[in-house]
PDB file of N, CA, C and O in Angstrom:
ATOM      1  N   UNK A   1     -42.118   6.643   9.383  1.00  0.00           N
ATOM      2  CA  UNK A   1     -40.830   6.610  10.033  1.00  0.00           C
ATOM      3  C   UNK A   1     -39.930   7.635   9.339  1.00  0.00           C
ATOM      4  O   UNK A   1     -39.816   7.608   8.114  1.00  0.00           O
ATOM      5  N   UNK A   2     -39.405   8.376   9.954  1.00  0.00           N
ATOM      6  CA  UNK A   2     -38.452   9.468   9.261  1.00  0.00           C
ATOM      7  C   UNK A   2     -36.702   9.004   9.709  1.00  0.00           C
ATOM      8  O   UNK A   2     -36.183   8.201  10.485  1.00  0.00           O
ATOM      9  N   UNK A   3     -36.267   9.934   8.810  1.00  0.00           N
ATOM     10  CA  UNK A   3     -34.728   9.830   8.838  1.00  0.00           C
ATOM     11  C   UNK A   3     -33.989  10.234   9.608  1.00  0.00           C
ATOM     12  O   UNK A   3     -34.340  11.335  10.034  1.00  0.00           O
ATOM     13  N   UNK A   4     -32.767   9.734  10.165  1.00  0.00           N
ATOM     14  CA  UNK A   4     -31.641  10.232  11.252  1.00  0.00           C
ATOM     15  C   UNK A   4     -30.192  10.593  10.390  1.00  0.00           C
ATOM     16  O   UNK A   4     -29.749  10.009   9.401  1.00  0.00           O
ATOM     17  N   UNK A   5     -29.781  11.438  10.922  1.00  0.00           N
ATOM     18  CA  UNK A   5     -29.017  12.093  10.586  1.00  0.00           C
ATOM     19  C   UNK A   5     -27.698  11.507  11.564  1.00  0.00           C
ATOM     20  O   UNK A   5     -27.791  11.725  12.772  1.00  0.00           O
ATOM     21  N   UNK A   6     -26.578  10.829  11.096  1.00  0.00           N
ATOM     22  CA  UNK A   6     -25.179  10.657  12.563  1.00  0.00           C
ATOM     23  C   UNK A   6     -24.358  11.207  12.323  1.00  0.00           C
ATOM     24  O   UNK A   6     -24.342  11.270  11.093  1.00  0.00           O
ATOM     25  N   UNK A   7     -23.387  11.827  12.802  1.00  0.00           N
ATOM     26  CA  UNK A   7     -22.319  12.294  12.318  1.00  0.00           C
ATOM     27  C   UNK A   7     -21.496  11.558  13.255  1.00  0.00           C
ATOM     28  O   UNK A   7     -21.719  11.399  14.456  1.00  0.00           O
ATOM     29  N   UNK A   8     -20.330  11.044  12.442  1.00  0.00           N
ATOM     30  CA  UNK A   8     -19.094  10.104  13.497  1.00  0.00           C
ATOM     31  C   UNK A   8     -17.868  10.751  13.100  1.00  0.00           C
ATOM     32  O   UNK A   8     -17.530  11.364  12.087  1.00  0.00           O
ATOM     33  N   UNK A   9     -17.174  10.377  14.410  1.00  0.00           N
ATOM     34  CA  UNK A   9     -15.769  10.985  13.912  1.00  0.00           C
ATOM     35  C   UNK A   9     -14.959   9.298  13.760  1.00  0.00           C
ATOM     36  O   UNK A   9     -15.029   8.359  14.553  1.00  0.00           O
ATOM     37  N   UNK A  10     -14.484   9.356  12.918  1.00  0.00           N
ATOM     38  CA  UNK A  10     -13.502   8.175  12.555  1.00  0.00           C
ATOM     39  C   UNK A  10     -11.962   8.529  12.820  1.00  0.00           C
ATOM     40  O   UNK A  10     -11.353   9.500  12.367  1.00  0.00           O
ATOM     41  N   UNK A  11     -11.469   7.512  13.663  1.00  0.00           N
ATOM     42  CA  UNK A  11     -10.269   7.693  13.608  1.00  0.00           C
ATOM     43  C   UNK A  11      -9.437   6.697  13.132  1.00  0.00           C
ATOM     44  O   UNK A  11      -9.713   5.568  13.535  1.00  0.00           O
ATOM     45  N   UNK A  12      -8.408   6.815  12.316  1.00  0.00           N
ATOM     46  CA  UNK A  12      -7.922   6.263  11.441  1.00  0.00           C
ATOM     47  C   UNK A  12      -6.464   5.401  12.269  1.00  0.00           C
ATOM     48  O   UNK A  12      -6.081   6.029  13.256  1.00  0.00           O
ATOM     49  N   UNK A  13      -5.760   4.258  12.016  1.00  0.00           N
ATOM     50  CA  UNK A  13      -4.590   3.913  12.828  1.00  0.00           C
ATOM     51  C   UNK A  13      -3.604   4.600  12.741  1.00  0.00           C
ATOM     52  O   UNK A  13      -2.712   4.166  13.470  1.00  0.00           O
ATOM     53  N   UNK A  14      -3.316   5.518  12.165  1.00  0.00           N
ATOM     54  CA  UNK A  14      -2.029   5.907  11.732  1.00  0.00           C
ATOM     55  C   UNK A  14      -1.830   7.161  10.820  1.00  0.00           C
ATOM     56  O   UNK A  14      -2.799   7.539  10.162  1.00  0.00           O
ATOM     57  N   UNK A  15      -0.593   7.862  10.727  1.00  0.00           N
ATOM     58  CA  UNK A  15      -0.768   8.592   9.534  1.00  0.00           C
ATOM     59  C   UNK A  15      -0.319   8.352   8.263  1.00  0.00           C
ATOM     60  O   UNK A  15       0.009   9.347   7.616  1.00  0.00           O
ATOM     61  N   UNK A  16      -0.218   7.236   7.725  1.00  0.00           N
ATOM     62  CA  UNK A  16      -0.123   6.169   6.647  1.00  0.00           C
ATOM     63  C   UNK A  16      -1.676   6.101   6.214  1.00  0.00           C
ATOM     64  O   UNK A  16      -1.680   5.517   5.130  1.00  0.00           O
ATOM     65  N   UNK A  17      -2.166   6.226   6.349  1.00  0.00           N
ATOM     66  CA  UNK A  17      -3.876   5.255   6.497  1.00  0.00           C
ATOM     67  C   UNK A  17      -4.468   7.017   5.318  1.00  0.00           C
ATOM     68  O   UNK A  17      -4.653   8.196   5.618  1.00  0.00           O
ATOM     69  N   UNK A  18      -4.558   6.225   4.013  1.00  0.00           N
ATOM     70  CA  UNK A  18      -5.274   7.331   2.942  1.00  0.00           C
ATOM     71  C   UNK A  18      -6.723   7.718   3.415  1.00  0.00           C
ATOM     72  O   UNK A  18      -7.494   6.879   2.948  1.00  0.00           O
ATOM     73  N   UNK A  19      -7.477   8.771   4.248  1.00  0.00           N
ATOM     74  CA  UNK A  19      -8.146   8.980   4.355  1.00  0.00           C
ATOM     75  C   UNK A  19      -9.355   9.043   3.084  1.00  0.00           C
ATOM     76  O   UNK A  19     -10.571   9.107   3.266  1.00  0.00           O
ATOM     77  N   UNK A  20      -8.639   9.003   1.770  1.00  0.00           N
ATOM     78  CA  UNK A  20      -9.937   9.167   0.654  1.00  0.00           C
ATOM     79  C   UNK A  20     -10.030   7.839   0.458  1.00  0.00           C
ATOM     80  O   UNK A  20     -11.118   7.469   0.019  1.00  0.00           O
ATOM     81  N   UNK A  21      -9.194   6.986   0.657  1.00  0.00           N
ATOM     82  CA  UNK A  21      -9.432   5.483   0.315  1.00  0.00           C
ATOM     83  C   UNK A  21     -10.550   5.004   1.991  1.00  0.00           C
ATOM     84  O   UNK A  21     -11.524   4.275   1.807  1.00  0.00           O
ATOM     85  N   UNK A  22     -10.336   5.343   2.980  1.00  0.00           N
ATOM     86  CA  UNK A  22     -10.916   4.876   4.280  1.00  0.00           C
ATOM     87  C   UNK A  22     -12.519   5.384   4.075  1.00  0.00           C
ATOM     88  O   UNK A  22     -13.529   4.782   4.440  1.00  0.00           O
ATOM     89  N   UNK A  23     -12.419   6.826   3.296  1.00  0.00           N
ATOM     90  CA  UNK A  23     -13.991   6.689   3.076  1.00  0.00           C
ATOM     91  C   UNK A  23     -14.272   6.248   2.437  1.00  0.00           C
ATOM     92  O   UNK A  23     -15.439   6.069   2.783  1.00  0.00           O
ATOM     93  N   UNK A  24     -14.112   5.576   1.123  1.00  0.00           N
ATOM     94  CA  UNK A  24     -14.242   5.109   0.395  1.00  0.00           C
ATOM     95  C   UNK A  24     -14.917   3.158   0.309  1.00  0.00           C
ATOM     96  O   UNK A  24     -15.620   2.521  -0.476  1.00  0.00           O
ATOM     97  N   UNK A  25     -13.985   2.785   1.960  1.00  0.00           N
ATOM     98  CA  UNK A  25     -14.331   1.652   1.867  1.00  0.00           C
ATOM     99  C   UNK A  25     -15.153   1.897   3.038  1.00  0.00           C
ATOM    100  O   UNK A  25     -15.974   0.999   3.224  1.00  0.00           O
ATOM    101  N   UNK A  26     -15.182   2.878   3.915  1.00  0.00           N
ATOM    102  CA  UNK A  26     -16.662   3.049   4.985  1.00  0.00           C
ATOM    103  C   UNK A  26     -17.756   3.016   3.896  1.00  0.00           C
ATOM    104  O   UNK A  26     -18.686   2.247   4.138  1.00  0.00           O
ATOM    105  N   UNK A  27     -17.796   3.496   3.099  1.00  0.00           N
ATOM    106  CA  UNK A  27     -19.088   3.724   1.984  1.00  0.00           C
ATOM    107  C   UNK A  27     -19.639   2.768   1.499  1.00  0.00           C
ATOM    108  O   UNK A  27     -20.819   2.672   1.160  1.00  0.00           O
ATOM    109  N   UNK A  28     -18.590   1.802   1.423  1.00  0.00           N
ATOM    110  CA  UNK A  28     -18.911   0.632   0.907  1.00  0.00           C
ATOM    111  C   UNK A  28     -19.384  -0.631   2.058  1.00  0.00           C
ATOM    112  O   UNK A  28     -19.817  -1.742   1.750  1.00  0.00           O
ATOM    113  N   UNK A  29     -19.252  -0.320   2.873  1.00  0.00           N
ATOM    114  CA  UNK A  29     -19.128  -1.346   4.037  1.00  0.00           C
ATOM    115  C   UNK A  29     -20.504  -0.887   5.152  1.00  0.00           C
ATOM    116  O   UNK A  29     -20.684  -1.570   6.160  1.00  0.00           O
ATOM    117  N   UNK A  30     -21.236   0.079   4.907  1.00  0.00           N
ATOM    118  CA  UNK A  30     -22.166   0.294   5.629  1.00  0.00           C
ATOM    119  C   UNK A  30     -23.534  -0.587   5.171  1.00  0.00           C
ATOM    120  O   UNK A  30     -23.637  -1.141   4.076  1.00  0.00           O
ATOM    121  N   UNK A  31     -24.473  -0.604   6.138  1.00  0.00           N
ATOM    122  CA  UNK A  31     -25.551  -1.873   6.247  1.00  0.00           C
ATOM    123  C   UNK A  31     -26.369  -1.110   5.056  1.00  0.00           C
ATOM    124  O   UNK A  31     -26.203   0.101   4.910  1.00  0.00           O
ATOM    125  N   UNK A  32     -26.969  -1.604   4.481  1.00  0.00           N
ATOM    126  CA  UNK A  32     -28.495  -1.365   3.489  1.00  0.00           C
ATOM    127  C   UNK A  32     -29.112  -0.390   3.968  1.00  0.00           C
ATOM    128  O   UNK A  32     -28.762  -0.126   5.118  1.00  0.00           O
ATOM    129  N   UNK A  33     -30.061   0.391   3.456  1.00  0.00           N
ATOM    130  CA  UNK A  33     -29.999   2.049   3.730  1.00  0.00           C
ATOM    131  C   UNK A  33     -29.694   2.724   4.199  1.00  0.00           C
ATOM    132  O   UNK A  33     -30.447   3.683   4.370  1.00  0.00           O
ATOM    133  N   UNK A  34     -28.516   2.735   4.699  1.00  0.00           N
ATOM    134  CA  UNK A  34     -27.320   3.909   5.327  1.00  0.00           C
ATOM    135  C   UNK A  34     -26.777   4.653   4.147  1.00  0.00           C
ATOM    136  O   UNK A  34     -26.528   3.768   3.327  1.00  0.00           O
ATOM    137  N   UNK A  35     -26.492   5.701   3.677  1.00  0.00           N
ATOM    138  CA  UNK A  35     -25.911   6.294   2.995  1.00  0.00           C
ATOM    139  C   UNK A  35     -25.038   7.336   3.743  1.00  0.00           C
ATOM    140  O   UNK A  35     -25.311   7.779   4.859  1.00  0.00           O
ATOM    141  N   UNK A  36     -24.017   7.655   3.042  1.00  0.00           N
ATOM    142  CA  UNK A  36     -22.491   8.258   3.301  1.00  0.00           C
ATOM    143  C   UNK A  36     -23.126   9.558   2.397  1.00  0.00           C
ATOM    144  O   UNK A  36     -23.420   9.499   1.203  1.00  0.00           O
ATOM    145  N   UNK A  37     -23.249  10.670   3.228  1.00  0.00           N
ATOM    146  CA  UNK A  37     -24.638  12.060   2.382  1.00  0.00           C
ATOM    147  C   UNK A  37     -22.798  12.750   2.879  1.00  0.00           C
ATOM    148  O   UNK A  37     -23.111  13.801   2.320  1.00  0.00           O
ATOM    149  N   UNK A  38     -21.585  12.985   3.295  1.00  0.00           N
ATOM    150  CA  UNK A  38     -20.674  13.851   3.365  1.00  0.00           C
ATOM    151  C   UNK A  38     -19.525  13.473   4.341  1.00  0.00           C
ATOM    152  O   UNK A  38     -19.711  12.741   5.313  1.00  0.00           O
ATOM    153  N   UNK A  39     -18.481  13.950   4.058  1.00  0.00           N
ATOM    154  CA  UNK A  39     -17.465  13.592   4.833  1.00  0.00           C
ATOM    155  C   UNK A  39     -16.364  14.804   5.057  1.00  0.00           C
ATOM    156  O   UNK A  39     -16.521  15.763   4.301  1.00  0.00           O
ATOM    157  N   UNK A  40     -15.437  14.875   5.854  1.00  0.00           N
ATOM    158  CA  UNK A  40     -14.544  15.882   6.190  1.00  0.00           C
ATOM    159  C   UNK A  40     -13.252  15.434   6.858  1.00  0.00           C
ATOM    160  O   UNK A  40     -13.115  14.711   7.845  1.00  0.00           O
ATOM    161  N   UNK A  41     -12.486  15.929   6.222  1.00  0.00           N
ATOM    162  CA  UNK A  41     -11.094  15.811   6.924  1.00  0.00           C
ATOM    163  C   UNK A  41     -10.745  16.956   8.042  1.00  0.00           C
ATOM    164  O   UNK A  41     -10.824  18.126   7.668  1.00  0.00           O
ATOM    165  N   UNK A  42     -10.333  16.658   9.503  1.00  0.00           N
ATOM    166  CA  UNK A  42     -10.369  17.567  10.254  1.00  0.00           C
ATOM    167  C   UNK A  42      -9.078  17.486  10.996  1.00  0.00           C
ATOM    168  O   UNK A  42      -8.726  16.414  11.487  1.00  0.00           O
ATOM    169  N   UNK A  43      -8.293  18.660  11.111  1.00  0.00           N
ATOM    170  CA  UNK A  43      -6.657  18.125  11.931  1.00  0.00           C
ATOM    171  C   UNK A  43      -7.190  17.851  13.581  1.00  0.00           C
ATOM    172  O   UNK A  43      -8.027  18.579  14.113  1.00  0.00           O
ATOM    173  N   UNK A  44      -6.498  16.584  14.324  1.00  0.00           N
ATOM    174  CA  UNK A  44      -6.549  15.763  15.207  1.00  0.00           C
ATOM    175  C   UNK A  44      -5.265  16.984  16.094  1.00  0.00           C
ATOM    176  O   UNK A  44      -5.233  18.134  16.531  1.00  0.00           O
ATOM    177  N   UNK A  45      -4.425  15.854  15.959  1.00  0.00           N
ATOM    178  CA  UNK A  45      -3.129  16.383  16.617  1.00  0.00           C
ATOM    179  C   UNK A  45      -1.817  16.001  16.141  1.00  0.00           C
ATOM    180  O   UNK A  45      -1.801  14.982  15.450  1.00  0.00           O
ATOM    181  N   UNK A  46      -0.808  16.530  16.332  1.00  0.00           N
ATOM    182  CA  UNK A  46       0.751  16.375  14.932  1.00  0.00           C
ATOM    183  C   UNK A  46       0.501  15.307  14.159  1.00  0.00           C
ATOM    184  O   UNK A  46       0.844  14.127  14.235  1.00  0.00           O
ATOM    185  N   UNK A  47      -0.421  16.163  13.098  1.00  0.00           N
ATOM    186  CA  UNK A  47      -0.205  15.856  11.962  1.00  0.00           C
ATOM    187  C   UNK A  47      -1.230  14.604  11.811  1.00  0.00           C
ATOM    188  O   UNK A  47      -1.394  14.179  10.667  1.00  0.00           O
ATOM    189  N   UNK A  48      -1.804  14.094  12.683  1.00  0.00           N
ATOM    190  CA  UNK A  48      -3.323  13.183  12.421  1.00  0.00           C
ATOM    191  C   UNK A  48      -4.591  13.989  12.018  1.00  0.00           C
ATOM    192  O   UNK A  48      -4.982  15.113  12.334  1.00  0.00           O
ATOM    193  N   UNK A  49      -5.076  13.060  11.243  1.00  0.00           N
ATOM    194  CA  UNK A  49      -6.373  14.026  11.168  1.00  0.00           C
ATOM    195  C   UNK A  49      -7.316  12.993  11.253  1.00  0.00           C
ATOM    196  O   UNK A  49      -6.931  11.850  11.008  1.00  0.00           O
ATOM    197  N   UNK A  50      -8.483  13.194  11.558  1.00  0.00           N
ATOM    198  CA  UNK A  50      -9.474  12.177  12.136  1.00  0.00           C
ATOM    199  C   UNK A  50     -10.689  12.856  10.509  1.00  0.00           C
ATOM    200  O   UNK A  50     -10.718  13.989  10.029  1.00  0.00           O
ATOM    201  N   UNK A  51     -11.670  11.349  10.009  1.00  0.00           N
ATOM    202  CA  UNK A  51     -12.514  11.230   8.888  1.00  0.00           C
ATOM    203  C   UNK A  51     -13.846  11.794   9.652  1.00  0.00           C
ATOM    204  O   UNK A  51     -14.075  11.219  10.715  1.00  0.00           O
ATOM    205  N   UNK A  52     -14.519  12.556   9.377  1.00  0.00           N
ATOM    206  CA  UNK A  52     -15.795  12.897  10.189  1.00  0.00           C
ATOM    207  C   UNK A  52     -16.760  12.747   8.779  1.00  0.00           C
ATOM    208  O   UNK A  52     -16.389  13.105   7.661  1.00  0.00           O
ATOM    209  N   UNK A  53     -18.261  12.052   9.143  1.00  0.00           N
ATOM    210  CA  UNK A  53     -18.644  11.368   8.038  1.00  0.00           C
ATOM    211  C   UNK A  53     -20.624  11.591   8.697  1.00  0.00           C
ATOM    212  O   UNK A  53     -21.105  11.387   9.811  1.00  0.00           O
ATOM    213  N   UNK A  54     -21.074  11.930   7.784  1.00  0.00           N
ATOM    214  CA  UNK A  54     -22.322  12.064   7.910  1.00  0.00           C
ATOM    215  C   UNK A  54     -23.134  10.845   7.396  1.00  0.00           C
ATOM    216  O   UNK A  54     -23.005  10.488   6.225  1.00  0.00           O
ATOM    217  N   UNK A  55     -23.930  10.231   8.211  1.00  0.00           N
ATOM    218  CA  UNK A  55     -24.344   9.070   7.524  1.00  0.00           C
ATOM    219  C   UNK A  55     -26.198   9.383   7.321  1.00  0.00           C
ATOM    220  O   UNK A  55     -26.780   9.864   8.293  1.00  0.00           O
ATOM    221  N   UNK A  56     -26.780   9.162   6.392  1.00  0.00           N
ATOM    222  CA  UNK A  56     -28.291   9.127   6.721  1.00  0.00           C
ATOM    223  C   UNK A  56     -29.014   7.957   6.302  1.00  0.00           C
ATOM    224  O   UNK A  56     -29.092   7.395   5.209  1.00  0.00           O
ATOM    225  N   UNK A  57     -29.559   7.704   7.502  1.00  0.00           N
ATOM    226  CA  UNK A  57     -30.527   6.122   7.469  1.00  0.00           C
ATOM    227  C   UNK A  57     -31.751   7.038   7.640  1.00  0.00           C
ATOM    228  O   UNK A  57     -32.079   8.215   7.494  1.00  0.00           O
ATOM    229  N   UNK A  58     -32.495   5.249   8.227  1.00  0.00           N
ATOM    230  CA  UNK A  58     -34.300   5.174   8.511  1.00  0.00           C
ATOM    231  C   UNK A  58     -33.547   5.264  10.310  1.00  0.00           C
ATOM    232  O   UNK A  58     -32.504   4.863  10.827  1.00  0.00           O
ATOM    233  N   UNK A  59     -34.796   6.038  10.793  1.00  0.00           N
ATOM    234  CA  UNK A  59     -34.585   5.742  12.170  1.00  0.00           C
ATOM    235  C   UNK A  59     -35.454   4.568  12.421  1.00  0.00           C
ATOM    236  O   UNK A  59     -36.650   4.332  12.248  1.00  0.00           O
ATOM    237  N   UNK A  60     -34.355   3.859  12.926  1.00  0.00           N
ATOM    238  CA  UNK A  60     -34.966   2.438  13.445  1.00  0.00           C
ATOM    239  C   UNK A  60     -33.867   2.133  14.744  1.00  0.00           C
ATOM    240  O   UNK A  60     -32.795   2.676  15.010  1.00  0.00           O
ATOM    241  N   UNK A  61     -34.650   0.975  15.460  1.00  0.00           N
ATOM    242  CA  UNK A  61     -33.816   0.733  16.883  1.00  0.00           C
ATOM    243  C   UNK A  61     -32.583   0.287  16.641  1.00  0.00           C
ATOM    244  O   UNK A  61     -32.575  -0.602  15.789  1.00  0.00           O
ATOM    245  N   UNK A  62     -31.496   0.583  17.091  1.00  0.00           N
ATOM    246  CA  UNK A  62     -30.428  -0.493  16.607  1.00  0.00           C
ATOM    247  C   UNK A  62     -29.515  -0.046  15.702  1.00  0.00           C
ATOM    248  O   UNK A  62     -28.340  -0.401  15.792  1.00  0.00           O
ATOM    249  N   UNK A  63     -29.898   0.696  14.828  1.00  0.00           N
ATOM    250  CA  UNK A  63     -29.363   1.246  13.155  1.00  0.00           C
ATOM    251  C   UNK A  63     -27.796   2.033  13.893  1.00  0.00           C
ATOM    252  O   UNK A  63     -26.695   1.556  13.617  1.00  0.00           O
ATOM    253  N   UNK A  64     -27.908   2.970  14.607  1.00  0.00           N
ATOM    254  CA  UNK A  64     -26.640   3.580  14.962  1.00  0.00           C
ATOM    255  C   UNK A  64     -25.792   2.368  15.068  1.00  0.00           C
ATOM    256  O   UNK A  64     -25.177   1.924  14.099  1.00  0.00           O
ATOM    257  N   UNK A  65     -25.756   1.725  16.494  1.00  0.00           N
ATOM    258  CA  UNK A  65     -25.111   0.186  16.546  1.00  0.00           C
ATOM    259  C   UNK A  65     -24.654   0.028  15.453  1.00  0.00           C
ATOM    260  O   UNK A  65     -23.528   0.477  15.236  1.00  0.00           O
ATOM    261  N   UNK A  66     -25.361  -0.651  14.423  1.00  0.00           N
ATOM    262  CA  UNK A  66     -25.478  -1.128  13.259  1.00  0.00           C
ATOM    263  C   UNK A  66     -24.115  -0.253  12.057  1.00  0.00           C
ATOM    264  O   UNK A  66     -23.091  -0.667  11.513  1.00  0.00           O
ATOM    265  N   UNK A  67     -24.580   0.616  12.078  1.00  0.00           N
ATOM    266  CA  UNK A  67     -23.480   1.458  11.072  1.00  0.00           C
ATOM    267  C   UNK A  67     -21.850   1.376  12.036  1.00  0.00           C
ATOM    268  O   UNK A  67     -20.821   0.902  11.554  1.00  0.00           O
ATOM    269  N   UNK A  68     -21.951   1.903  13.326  1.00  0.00           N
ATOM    270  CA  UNK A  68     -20.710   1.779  14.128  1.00  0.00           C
ATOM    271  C   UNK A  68     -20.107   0.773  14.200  1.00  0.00           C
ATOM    272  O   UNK A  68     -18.922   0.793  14.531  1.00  0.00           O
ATOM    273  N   UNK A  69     -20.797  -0.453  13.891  1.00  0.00           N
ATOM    274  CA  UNK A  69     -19.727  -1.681  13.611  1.00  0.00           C
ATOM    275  C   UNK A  69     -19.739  -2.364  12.246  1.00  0.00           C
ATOM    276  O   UNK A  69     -19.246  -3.415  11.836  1.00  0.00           O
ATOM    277  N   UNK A  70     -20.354  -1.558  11.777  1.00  0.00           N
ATOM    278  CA  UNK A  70     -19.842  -1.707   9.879  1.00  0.00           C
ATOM    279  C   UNK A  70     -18.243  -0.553   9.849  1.00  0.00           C
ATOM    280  O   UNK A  70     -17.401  -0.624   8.955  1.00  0.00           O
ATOM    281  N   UNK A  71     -18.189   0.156  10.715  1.00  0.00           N
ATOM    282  CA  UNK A  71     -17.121   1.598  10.669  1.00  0.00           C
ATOM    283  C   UNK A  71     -16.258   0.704  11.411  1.00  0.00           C
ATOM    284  O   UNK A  71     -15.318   0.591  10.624  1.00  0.00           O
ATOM    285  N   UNK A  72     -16.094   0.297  11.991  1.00  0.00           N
ATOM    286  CA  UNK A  72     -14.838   0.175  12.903  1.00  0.00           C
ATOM    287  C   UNK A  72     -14.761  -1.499  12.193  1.00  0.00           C
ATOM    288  O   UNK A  72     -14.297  -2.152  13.128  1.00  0.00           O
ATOM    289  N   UNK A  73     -14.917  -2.164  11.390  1.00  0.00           N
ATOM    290  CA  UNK A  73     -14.576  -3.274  10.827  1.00  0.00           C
ATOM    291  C   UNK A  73     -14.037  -3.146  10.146  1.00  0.00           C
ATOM    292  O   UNK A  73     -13.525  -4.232   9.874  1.00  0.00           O
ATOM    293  N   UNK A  74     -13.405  -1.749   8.964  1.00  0.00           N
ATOM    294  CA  UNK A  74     -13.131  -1.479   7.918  1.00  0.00           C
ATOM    295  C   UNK A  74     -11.698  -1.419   8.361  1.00  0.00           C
ATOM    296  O   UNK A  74     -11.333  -0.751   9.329  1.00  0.00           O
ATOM    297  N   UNK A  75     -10.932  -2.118   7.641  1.00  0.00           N
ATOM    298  CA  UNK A  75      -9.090  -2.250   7.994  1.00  0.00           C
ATOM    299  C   UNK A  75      -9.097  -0.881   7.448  1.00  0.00           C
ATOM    300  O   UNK A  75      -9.635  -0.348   6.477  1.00  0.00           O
ATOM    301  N   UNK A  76      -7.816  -0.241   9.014  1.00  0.00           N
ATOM    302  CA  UNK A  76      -7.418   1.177   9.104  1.00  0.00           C
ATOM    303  C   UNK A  76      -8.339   2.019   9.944  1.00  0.00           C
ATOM    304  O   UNK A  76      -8.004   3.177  10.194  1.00  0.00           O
ATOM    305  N   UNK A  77      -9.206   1.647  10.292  1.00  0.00           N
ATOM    306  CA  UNK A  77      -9.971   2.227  11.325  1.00  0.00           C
ATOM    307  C   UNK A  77      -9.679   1.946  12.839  1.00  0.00           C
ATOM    308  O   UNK A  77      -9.918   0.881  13.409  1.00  0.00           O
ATOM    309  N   UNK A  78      -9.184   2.946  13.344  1.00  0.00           N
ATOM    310  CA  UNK A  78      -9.208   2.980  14.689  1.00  0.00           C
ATOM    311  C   UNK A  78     -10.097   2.830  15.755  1.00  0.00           C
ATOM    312  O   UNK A  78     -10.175   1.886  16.542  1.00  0.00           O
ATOM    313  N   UNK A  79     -10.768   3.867  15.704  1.00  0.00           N
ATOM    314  CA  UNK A  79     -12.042   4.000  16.687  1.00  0.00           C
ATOM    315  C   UNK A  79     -13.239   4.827  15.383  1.00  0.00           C
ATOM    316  O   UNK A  79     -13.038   5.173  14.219  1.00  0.00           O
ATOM    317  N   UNK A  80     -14.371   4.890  16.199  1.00  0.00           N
ATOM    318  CA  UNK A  80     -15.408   5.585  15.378  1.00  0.00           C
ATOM    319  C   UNK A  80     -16.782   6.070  16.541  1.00  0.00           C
ATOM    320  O   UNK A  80     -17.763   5.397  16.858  1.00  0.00           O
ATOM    321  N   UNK A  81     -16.485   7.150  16.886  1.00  0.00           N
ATOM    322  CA  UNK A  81     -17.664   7.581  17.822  1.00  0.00           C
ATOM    323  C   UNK A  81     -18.918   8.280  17.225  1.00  0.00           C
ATOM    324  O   UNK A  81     -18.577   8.985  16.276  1.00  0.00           O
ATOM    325  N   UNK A  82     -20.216   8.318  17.456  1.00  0.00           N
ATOM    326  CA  UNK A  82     -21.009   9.253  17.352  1.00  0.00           C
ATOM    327  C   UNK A  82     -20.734  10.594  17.969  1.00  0.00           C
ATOM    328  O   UNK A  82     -20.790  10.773  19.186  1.00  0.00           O
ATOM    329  N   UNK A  83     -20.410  11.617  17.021  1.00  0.00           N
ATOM    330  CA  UNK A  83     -20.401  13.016  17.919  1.00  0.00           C
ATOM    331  C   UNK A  83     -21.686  13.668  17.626  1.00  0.00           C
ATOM    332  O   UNK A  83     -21.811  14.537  18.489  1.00  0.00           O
ATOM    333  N   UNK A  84     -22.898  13.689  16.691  1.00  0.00           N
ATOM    334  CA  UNK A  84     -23.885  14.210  16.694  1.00  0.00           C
ATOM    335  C   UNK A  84     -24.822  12.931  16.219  1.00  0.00           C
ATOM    336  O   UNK A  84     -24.442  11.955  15.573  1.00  0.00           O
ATOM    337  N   UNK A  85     -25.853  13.143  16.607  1.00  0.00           N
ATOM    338  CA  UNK A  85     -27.243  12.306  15.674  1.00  0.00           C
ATOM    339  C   UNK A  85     -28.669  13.264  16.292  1.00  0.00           C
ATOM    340  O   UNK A  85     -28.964  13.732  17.392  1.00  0.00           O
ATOM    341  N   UNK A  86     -29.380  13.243  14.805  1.00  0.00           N
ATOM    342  CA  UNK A  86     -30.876  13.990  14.751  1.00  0.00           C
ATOM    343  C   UNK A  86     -31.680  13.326  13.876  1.00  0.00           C
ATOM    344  O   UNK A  86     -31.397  12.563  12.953  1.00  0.00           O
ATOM    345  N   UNK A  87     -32.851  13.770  14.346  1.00  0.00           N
ATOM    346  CA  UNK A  87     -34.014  13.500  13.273  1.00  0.00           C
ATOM    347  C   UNK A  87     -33.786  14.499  11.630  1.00  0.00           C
ATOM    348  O   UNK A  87     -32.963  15.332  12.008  1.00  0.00           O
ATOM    349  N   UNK A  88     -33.974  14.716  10.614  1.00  0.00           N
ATOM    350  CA  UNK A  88     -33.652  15.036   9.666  1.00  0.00           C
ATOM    351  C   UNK A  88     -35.719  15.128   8.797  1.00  0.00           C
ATOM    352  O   UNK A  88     -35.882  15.476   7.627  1.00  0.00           O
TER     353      UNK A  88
END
């Protein structure tokens, strides 16, 4: 079984909301072999900026699911979409 690669864009509630602290507790809050391999701050629109976050698991059924609602459970998280995923 090989590895997947996701990249999500996180959006945060507000522009109050410490983006180094939000990754910080995504990192912590993701399921058992998910790892947080990079992250990026990217400008949104006046003055928001949305967390874009590379995650790498096992590809298994379900696992995306799985990380996307470990992300959007984390207080200060808005939304959290997949904008890329690959085999790795």
């Amino acid at each position: 079984m090989g590895e997947v690669g996701l990249q999500y864009r996180v959006l945060p509630e507000g522009l109050e909301v410490d983006l180094e602290k939000l990754r910080s507790d995504i990192e912590k809050a993701l399921p058992e072999g998910a790892k947080l391999r990079a992250s990026e701050q990217r400008p949104l629109a006046f003055g928001l900026k949305a967390l874009h976050v590379l995650i790498v698991m096992d590809d298994k059924k379900g696992g995306a699911e799985q990380v996307e609602a470990a992300i959007t459970g984390v207080i200060g998280v808005q939304s959290a979409e997949i904008v890329e995923m690959g085999l790795l």
